[in-house]
N, CA and C of each residue as an Amber inpcrd file, in Angstrom:
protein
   198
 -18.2200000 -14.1230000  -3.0300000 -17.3280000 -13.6660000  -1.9830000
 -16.4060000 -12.5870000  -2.5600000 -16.1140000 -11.6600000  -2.1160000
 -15.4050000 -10.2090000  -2.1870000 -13.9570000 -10.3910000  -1.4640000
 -13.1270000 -10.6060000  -2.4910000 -11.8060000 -11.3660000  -1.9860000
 -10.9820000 -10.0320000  -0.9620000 -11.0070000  -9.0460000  -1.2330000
 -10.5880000  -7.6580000  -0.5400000 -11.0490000  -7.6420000   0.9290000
 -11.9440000  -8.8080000   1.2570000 -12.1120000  -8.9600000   2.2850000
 -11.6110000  -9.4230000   3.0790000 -10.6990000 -10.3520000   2.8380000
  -9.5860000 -11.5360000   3.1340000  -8.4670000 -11.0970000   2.8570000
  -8.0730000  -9.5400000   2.4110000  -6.5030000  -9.1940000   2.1900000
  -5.5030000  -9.5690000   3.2150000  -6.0100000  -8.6360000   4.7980000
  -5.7850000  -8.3440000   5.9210000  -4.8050000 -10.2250000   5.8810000
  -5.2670000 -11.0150000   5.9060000  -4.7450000 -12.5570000   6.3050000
  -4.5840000 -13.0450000   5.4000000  -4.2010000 -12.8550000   4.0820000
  -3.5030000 -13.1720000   2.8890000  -2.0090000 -12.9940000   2.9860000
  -1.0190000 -13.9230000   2.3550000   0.1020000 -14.1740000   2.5530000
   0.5850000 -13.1760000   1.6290000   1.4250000 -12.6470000   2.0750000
   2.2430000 -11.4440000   1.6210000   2.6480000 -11.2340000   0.3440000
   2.5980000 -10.9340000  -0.8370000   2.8960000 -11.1740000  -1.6430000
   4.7380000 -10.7210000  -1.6900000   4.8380000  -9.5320000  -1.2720000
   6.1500000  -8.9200000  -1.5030000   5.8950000  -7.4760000  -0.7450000
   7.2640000  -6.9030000   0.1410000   7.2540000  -5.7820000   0.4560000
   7.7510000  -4.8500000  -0.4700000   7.2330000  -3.6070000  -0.4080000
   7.9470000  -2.7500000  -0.7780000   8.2740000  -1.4610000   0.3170000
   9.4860000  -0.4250000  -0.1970000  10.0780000   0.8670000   0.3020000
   9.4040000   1.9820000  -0.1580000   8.5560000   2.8130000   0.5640000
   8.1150000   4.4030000   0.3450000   8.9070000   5.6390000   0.2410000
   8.6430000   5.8380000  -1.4120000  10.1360000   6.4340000  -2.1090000
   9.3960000   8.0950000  -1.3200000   8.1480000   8.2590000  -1.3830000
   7.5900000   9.7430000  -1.3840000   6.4630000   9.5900000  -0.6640000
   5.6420000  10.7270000  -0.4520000   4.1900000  10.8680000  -0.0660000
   4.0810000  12.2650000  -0.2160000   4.6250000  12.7210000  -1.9150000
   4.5170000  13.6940000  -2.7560000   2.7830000  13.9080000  -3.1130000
   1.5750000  13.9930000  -3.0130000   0.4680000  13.9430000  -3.4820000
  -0.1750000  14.7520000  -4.4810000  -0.7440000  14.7390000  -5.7700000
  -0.9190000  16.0390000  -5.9220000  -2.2240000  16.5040000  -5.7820000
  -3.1830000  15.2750000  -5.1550000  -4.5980000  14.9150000  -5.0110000
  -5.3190000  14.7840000  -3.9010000  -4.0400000  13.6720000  -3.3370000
  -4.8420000  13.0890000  -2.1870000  -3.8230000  13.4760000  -0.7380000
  -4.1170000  13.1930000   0.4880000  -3.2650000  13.1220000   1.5080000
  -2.6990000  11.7180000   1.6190000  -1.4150000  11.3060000   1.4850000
  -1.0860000  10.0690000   1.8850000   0.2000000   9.9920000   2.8460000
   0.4710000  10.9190000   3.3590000   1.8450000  11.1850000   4.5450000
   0.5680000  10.9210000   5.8090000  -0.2070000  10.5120000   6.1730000
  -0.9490000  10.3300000   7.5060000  -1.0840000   8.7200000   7.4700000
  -0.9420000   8.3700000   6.2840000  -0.9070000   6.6500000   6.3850000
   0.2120000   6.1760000   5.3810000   1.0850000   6.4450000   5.0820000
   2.2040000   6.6050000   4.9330000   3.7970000   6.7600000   5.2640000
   4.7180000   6.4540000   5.3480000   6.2130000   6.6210000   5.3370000
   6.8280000   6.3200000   4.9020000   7.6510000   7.8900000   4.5630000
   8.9810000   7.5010000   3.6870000  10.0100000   6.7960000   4.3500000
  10.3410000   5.7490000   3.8110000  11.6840000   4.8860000   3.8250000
  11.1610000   3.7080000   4.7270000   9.9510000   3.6290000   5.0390000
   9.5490000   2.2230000   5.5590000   8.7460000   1.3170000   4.5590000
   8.9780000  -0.2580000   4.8070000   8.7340000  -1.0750000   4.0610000
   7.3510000  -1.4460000   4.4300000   6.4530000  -2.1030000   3.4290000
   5.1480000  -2.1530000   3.6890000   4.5570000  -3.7120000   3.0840000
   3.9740000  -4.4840000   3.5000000   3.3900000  -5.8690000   3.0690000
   2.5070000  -5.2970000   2.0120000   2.9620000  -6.3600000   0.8070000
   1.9570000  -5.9000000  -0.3800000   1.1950000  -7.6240000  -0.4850000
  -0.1780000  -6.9850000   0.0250000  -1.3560000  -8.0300000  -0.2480000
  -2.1450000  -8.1820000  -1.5100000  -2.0750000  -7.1000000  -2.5030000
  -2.3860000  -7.3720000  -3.8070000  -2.1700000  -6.1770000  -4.8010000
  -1.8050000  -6.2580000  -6.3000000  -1.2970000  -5.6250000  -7.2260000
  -2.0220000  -5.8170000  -8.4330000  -2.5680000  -4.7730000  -8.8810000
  -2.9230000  -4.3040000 -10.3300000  -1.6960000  -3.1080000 -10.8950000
  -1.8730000  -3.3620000 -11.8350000  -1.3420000  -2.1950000 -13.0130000
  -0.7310000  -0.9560000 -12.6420000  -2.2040000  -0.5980000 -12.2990000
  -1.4590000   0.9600000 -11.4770000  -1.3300000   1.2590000 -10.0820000
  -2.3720000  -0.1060000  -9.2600000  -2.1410000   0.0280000  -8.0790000
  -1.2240000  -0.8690000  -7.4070000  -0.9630000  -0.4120000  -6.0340000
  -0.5650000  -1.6850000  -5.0440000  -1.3160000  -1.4030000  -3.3690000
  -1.6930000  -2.7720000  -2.9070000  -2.4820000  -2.7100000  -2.3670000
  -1.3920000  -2.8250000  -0.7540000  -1.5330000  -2.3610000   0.0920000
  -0.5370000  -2.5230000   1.1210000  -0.8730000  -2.4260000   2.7540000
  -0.4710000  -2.7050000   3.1950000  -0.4630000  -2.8310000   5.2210000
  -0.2510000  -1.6750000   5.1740000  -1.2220000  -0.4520000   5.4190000
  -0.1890000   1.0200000   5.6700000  -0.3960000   1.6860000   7.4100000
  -0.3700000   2.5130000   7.6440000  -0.0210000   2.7490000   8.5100000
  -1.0980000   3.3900000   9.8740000  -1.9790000   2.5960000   9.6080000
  -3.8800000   2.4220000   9.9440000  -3.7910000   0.8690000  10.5590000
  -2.9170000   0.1850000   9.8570000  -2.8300000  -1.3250000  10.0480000
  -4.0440000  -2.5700000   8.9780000  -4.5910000  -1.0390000   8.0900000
  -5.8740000  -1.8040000   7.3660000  -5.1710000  -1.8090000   6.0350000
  -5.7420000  -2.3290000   5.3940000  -5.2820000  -2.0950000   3.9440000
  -5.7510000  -1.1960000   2.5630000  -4.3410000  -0.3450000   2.2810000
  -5.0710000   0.6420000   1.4100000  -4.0830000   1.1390000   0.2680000
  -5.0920000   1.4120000  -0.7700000  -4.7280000   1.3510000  -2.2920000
  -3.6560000   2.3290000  -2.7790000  -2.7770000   2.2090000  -3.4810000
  -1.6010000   3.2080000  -3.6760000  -1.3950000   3.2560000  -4.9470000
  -0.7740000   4.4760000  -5.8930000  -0.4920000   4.3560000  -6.9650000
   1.0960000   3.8620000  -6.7080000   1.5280000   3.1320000  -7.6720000
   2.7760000   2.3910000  -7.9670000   4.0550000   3.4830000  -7.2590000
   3.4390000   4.7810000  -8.1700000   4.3500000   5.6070000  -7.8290000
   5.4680000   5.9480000  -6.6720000   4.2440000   5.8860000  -5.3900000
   5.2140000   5.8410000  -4.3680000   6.3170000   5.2140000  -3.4630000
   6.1910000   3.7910000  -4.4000000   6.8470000   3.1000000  -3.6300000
   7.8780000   2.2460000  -4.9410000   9.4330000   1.9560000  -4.1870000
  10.2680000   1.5430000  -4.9880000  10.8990000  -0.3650000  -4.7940000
């Protein structure tokens, strides 16, 4: 079983605040906002995994959020 499948209804781990959607790569101001808080459903190292603004869940570098 592919646990990323089950994020969506996984208990929240912790919110966080969107400091930027500075990119220097990708577009992330279309599923994104600054100064809104976001459900974090799972965390590695460099990522965090979050409720964004699609309503699906999608991968972020640490960076943007405080």
């Amino acid at each position: 079983m592919m646990i990323h499948n089950e994020w969506l209804e996984r208990e929240t781990i912790k919110t966080v605040t969107c400091k930027h959607t500075d990119a220097a790569k990708f577009l992330v101001s279309n599923v994104l906002t600054v100064g809104k808080e976001y459900e974090v459903k799972n965390e590695t190292e460099e990522f965090i995994f979050v409720v964004d603004n699609t309503g699906k869940i999608g991968g972020f570098y640490k960076t943007y959020f405080e």
